[in-house]
C-alpha positions in Angstrom: 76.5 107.4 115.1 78.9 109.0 112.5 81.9 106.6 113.6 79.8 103.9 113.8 79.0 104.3 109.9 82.2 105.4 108.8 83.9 101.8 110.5 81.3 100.2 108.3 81.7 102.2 105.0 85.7 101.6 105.8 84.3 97.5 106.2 83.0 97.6 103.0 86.3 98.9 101.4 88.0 95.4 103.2 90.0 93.3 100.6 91.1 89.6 101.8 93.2 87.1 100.7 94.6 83.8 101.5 98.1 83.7 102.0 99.8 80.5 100.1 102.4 80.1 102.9 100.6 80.1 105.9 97.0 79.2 104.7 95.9 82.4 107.3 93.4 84.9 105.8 94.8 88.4 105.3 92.6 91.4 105.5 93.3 95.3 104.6 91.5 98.7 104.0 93.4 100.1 101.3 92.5 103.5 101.8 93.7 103.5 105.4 97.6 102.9 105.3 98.6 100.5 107.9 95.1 98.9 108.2 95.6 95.1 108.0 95.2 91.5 110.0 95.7 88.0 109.5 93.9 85.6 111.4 93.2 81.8 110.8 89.7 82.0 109.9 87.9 84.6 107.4 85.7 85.7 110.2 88.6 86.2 112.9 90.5 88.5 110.5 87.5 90.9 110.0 87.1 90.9 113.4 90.1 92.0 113.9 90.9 94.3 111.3 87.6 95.9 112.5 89.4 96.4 115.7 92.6 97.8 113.8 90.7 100.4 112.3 88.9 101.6 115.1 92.5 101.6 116.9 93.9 103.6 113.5 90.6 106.3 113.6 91.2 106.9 117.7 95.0 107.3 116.7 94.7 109.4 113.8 92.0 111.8 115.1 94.6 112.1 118.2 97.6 113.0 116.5 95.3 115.5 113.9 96.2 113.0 111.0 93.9 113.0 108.0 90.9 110.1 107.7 89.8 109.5 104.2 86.5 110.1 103.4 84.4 106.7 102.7 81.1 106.6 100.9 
């Protein structure tokens, strides 16, 4: 479906880091302000910053906000 391959196009725009002071992985979408997680593992952040995003798109198509096109 269209949402379906814009939250993976969006996925694919995902930068991570580690963050020195915790050691917890950090995860945004820059395109997407307000998109981010941090979770203990690499895999548990993009999990849930997938489910940030989703939460972001449901919000933003709500309120009438404008989504950024992703290729």
């Amino acid at each position: 479906t269209m949402l379906t391959n814009y939250i993976q196009a969006a996925m694919r725009h995902a930068r991570y880091e580690i963050l020195s002071d915790t050691n917890e992985f950090y995860g945004e979408i820059p395109d997407c302000q307000g998109v981010y997680a941090t979770a203990a593992t690499l895999e548990d952040c993009r999990t849930q910053l997938q489910e940030v995003l989703e939460g972001w798109i449901v919000l933003g198509l709500r309120f009438g906000h404008e989504i950024p096109a992703m290729d």
